[in-house]
N, C-alpha and C positions, 0 to 999 in steps of 0.2 A: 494618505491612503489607509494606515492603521489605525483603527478606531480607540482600542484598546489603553487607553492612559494609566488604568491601574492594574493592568496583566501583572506589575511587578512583586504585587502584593497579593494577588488573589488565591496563590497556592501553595497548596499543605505539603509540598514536598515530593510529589509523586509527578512524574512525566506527565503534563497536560495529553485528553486525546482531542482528535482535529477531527472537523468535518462539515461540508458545506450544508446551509441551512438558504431556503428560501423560493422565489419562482425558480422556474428550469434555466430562466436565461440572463438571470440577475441572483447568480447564489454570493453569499457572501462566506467568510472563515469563521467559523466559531470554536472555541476552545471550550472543555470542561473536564473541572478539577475531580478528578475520579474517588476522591474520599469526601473531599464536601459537596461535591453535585452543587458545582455552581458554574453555570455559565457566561462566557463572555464572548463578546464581537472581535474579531482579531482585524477583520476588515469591513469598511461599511463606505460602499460604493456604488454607483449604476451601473457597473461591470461583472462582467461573470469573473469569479473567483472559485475556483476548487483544485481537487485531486492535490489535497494537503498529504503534506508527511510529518510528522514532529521526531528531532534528533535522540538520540539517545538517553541524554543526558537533559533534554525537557528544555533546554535553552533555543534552542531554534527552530521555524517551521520554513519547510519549502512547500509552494504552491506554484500553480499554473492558472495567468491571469489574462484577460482579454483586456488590461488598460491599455498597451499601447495600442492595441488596433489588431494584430494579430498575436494566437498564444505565444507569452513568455516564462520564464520561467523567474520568479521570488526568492526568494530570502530574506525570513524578520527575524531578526533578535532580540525575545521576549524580553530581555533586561535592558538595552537602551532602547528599544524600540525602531532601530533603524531598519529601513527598508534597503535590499539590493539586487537590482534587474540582472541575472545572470548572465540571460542569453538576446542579443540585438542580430536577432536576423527577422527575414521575412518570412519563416515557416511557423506553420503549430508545433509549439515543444507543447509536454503534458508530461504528466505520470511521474514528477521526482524524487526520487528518493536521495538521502542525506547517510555518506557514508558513515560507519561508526565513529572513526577519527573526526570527523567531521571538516575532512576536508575537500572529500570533491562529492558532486551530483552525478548523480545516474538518471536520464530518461527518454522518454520517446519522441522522437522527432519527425516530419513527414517528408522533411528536405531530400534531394539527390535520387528523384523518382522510385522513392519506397518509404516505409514506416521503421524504421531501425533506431539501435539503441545509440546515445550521445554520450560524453562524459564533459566536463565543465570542474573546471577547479572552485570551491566555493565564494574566492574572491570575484571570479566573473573571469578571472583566465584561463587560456590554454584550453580553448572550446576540443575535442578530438571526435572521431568518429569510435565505436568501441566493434556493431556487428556490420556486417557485412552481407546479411542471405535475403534470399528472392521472395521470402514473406514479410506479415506483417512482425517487429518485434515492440513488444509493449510491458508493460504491469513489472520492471525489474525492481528487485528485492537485493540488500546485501546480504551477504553471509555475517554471522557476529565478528570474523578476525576482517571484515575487509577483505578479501583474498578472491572470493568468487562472488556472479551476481548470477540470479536465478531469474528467468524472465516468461513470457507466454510469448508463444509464436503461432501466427496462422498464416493457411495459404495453401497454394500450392494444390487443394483438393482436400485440406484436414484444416477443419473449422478452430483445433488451436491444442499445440502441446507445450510440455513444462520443458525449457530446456537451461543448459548451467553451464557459463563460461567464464575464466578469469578474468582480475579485473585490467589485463593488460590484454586482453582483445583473441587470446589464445585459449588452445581446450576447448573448444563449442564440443558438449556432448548433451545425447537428449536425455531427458530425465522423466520424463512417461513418455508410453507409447501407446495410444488407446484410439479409434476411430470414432470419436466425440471431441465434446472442448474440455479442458483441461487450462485453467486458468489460476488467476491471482497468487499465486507463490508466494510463501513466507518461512522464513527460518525458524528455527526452534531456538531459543538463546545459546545452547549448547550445541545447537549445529549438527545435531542427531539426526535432526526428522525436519521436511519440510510438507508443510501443511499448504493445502492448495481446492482450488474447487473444480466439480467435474460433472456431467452429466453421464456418466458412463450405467448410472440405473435407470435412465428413463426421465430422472429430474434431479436438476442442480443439486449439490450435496457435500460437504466437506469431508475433505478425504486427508490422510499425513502418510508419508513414503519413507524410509531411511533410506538418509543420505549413504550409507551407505552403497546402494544400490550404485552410484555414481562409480564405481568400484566395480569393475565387470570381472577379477577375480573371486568376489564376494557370493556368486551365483544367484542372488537374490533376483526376482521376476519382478518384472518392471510393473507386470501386470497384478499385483497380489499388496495393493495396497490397505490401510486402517480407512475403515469407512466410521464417521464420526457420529454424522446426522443419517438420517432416512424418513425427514418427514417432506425433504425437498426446503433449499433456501434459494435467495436472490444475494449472495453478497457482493458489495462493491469492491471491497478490498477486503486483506484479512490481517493479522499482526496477532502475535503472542505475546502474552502476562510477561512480567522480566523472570519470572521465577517458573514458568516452560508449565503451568499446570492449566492453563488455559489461551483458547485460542479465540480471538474477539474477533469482530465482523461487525460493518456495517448497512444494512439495507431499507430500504424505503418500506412503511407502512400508510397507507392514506395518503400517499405524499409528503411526509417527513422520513429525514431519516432516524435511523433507531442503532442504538449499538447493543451488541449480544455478547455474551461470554458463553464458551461450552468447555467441559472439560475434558480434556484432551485424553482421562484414563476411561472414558465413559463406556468405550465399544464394548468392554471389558462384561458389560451389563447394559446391553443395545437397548433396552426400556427405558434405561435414565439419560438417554443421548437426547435432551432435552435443552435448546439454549434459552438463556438466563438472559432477561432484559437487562440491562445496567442505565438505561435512561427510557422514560417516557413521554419524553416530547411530543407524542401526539395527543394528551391528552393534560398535557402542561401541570403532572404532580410532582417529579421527583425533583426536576429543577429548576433554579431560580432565575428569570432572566436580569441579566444585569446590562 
C-alpha cells in the first residue's frame, strides 16, 4: 500500500507535511519536504486515503483509509516503511492525530450510536472510548505535554464548539462559546494559544484564544478572541510552525489542495493579515513531482 521507496532519503530535516491529493473518492497521501518542495506519494491506491497527521518528530504519519472496506485508521513509518491497521472494527474511524510521545492515537469514531472521540495505543492496543456527549466530537488536537486534547463538537442546536478535555477522559470544559461553528483546533507549540476556525464574522476566518482562558479564575471572555484573517478562508485543518510564528492551513483551490502560512503576530497590522502560499500545485511551479 506505501508507495513511497525513497521517502527515506528525500528529506532535509524538517517534519514532512501531509495531505491528500487527487479525485474526491480516490485521494491518495502525499508528503512534501517544506525546504526542498519536493513531493512524494506516501500512498498509491484505488482507495480513498486521507485526513493525514505527521508526528512530531517527522517519523510517522497516521491516516484514515477505506482499504479495508470501511474507514480505518494507519500508521506508516517513514524509515522502515512498515504499514500498521490500528483499528479492526466495523465503524468509520477518521480524523487521527499522533500523541507527542508518540504513543497513543486520538480520533473520531461513529460507533456506539454517536460520533465521539477514541483512543488506541499506537501498537494497535488497548482501543478505549475517551468522550462521552450527545453530540458530534471530531477534529482532536493534542496539547504539546500530551496532557489535554482539544476537539470540535456539534449538535444539540450549535452547528459546533472548541471544547478541551484530558487525555484520561476527565475535565470536558468548553473552550468557545459563540452561536456559529467554531472548528479545527490546534495548539500553539507553547501551549499559550490555541488557533481555530470560525465563522462568527459572517465568513470562515482564523481566529487564536489563550489557553488561558481554560482558566475561569483568569476572567478572560470566551468571547474576545485574535482574529487573524478577514478576507474569509475554507481550511481543512490547521497546525503551527515548531517555532509558534506561524499558523499553516490547508484548502482546496480549483480542486487541489493548497497549503498557506499566516503569521500569527499579523492582527497586530490587520492590512498584513495576508496568507502566504507555501505550495502551488495548482498550477504545478513550486513543486516537483516525484
Amino acid at each position: 500500500m506505501l508507495a513511497a521507496s525513497a521517502l527515506g532519503r528525500m528529506w532535509s530535516g524538517q517534519p514532512p507535511l501531509a495531505l491528500p491529493l487527487g479525485p474526491a473518492m480516490n485521494l491518495d497521501i502525499y508528503l512534501i519536504d517544506p525546504e526542498r518542495r519536493v513531493l512524494a506519494a506516501l500512498t498509491k491506491n484505488e482507495y480513498w486515503d486521507g485526513e493525514p497527521s505527521v508526528s512530531r518528530d517527522g517519523r510517522y504519519v497516521v491516516f484514515s483509509s477505506l482499504l479495508s472496506g470501511n474507514g480505518a485508521i494507519y500508521l506508516a513509518d517513514l524509515e522502515t516503511l512498515a504499514l500498521r491497521r490500528l483499528t479492526n472494527d466495523t465503524f468509520f474511524n477518521g480524523q487521527p492525530a499522533l500523541s507527542p510521545d508518540g504513543q497513543r492515537v486520538v480520533y473520531s469514531s461513529e460507533r456506539n450510536t454517536g460520533r465521539n472521540l477514541y483512543l488506541v495505543n499506537a501498537d494497535g492496543s488497548n482501543p478505549r472510548r475517551l468522550t462521552d456527549t450527545d453530540g458530534a466530537d471530531y477534529a482532536p488536537a493534542w496539547s504539546p505535554d500530551g496532557h489535554r486534547i482539544a476537539f470540535s463538537m456539534a449538535g444539540m442546536g450549535d452547528p459546533g464548539e472548541i471544547y478541551v478535555i484530558q487525555a484520561d477522559g476527565q475535565g470536558l470544559q468548553p473552550f468557545t462559546d459563540h452561536r456559529g461553528i467554531d472548528i479545527h483546533p490546534a495548539w500553539s507549540p507553547d501551549a499559550q494559544w490555541i488557533a481555530f476556525a470560525s465563522d462568527r464574522d459572517g465568513s470562515l476566518n482564523i481566529y487564536m484564544m489563550a489557553t488561558a482562558c481554560l482558566d475561569k479564575a483568569a476572567g478572560c471572555a470566551l468571547e474576545n478572541p485574535r482574529q487573524l484573517t478577514h478576507q474569509g478562508v475554507n481550511p481543512a485543518t490547521l497546525w503551527w510552525s515548531a517555532d509558534g510564528r506561524h499558523i499553516l492551513y490547508w484548502e482546496r483551490v480549483i480542486g487541489v489542495p493548497e497549503i498557506y502560512a499566516l503569521d500569527t503576530g499579523c492582527d497586530l497590522l490587520p492590512a498584513a493579515c495576508r496568507p502566504e502560499a507555501i505550495t502551488h500545485l495548482a498550477r504545478s511551479l513550486a513543486l516537483r513531482w516525484r
